[in-house]
C-alpha positions in Angstrom: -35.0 -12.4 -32.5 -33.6 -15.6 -34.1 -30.2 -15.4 -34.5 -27.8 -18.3 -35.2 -24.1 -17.7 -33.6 -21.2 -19.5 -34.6 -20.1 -22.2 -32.5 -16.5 -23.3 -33.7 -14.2 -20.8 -35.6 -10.6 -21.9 -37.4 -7.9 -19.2 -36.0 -4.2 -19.4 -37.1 -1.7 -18.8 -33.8 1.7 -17.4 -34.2 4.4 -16.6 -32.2 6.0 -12.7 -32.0 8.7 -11.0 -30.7 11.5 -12.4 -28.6 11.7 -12.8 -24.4 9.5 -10.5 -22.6 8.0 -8.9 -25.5 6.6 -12.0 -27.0 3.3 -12.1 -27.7 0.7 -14.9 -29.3 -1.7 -13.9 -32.2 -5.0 -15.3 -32.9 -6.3 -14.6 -36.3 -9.5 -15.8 -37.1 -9.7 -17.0 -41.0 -14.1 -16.9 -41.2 -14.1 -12.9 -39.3 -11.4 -9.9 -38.9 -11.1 -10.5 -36.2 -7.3 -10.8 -34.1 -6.3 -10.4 -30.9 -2.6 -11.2 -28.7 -1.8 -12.6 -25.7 1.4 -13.6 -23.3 0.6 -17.5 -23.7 -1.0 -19.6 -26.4 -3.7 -19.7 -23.4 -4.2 -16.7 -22.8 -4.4 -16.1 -26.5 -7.3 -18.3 -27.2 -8.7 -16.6 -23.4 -8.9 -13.3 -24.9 -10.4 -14.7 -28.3 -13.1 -16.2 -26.6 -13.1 -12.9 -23.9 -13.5 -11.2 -27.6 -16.5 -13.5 -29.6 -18.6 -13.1 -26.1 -18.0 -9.9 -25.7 -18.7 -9.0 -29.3 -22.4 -10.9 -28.8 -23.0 -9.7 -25.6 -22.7 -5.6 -27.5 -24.5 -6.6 -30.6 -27.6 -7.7 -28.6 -27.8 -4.8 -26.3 -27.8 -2.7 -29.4 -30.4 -4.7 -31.5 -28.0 -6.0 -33.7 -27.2 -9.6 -35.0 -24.2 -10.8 -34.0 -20.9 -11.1 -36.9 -23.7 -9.3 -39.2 -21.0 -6.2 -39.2 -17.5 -7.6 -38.9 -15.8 -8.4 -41.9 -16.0 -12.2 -43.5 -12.8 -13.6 -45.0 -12.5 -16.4 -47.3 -11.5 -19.5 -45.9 -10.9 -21.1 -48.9 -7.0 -22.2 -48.6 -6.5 -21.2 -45.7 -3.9 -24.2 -44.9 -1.8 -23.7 -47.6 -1.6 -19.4 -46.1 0.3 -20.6 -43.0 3.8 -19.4 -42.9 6.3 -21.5 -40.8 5.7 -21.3 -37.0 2.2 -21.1 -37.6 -0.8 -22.9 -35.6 -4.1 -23.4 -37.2 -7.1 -24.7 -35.2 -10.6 -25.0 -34.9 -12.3 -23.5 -31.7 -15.2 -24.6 -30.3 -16.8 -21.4 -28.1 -18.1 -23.4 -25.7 -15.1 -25.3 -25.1 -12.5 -22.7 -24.3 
């Protein structure tokens, strides 16, 4: 099976809640895709934790990967970000 997977993804960060119970979201704008974490690190740890663990699934079951999560328009998304807001551009392999 030839399947190409997505090597950089652009994922808005924002900040939530106030002293212990603040959390980081990572949105990614190309997939549904959103998880939290404690830090902005361990934010973008548990998106990537998410993208390999999404792979590793869809291969066991004979799927291609991203084929069945939702796509979202990127088109604007810089102009979407409200104040507070992070966007950046994720290289995979990098994090």
């Amino acid at each position: 099976m030839n399947i190409s997977i997505p090597e950089t993804f652009t994922v808005i960060f924002s900040e939530e809640g106030e002293g212990v119970r603040k959390l980081f979201l990572a949105k990614c704008i190309e997939y549904n895709l959103c998880v939290q974490g404690r830090t902005l690190e361990h934010a973008k740890s548990r998106f990537r934790d998410a993208i390999v663990s999404h792979v590793g699934i869809a291969l066991h079951c004979g799927k291609i990967p991203f084929e069945c999560i939702a796509r979202n328009s990127v088109t604007g998304a810089a102009e979407c970000l409200m104040e507070g807001q992070t966007i950046l551009t994720l290289d995979i392999k990098k994090l």
